[in-house]
N, C-alpha and C positions, 0 to 999 in steps of 0.2 A: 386625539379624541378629547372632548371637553366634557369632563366631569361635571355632572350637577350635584349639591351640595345643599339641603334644607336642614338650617338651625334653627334650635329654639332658645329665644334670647332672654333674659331677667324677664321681659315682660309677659313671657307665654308666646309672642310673636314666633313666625317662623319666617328666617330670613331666608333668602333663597341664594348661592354665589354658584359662580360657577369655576372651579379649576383647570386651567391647562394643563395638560400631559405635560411629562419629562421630555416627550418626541418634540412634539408645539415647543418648548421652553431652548432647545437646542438648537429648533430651526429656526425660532426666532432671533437666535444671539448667531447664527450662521449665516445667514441673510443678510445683517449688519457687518458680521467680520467680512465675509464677500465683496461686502460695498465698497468699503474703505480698501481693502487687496484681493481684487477680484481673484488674481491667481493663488492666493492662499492654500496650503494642501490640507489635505484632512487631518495633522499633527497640529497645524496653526489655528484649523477653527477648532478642533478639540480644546483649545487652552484658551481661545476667546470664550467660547461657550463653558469653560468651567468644568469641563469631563475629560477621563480619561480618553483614549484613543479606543480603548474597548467598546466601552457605552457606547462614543457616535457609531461606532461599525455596528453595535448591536443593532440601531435604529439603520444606519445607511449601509447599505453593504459596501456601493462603492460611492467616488465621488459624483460623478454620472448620475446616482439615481439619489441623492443628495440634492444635487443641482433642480431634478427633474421635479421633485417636491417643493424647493423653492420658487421655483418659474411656477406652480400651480397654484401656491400660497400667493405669490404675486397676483398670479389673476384673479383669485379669490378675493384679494383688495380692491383692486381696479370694480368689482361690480358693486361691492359696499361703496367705494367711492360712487360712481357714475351713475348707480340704478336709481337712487333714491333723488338724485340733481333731475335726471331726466324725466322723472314723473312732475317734477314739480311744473305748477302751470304759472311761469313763469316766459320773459322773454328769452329766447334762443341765448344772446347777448349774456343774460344775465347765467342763467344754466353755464356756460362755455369760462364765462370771470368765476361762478362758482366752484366746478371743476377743475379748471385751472389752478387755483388757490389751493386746495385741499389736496390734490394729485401732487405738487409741486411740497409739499409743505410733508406729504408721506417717502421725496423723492428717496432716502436712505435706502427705503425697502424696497426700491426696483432700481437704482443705480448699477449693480450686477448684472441685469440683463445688457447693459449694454456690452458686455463683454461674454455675453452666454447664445450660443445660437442652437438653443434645446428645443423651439419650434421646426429647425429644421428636422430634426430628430425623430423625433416622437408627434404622432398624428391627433392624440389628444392634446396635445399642448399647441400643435396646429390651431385644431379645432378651437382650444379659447384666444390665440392670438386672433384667428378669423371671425370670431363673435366678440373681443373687442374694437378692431377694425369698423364692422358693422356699425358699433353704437357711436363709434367717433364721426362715420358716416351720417346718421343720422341727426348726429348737433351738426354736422357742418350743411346738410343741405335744409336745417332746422334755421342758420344763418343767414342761409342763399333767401330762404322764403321772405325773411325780414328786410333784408336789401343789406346785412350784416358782411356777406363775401360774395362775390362780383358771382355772376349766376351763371357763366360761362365756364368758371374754374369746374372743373368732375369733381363728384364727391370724393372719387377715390386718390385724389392729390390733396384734395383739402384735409381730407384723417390723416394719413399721410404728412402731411407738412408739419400738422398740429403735434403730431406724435412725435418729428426728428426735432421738432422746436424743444418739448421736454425734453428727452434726452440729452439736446445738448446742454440746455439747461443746468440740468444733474452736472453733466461732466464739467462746466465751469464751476458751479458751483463748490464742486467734488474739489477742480483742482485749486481752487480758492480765488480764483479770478471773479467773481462774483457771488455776492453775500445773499443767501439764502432770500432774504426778506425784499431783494428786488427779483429776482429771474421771475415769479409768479407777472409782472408787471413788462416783464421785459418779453415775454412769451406773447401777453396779448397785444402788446403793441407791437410787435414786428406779425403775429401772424394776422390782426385787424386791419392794419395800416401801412405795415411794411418798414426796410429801415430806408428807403429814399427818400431827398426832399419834396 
């Protein structure tokens, strides 16, 4: 839960901040420790995150429902990222390099999914993998209309493609085979153009 905070500064002004929880502040440094060692147990990210083993239990019960919050925090990104590209009235092309860029550039905080299959699990987390699908869906047949990706490809390979291209992205990136500041580059040219001659 995010705290609202209004000060009143020398000037009579009143600033307005906003605080994150202790919950928010552990699952953000859990997220990260995840990334880096997805199998990490709940004694490792208690010492990433800075808390005893008590506090994370007092927030997670188990690791499970740990994870389950992280995968929701995840998509909670994913639509800050994607919602605000996709209204823009912009071309397809550019929305897709825009997304790309910024999705890749957050990859630390979903790097763990790649090693998490919480979607299979739990039908709300279903549900947001299948409402992001959708919108990957919709930049790629946002593409097809441009003449951006071949019009024959299904939408449902093109999200699809677009998504295993991240991933793996992350995971070279992760294992140092490639520097952060090309995979954004290296994602639209293999999923624009391909890597054939």
């Amino acid at each position: 839960m995010i705290q609202i905070c209004i000060i009143k500064n020398s000037r009579g002004f009143r600033k307005l901040t906003m605080k994150r929880s202790s919950k928010e502040k552990i699952l953000e440094k859990a997220i990260l420790a995840m990334s880096r060692a997805p199998q990490s147990s709940m004694e490792q990210i208690a010492v990433q995150a800075g808390v005893s083993r008590a506090t994370l239990y007092r927030y997670f019960r188990t690791r499970e429902a740990m994870l389950k919050e992280m995968t929701e925090e995840s998509g909670r990104l994913f639509d800050r990222i994607i919602d605000p590209i996709a209204a823009m009235d912009i071309p397809a092309k550019e929305k897709l390099e825009k997304f790309v860029r910024e999705f890749v550039s957050a990859g630390a905080r979903f790097h763990f999914l790649l090693y998490n299959d919480m979607f299979l699990m739990h039908e709300e987390i279903k549900g947001i993998y299948d409402s992001q699908t959708e919108k990957l869906k919709r930049l790629a047949a946002g593409l097809k209309k441009e003449g951006g990706l071949d019009s024959g490809v299904p939408d449902e390979w093109a999200a699809a493609s677009l998504e295993f291209l991240m991933y793996a992205a992350w995971e070279k990136v992760h294992q140092g085979d490639i520097a952060l500041n090309k995979a954004a580059g290296l994602i639209l040219q293999t999923y624009l153009k391909g890597i054939g001659k």
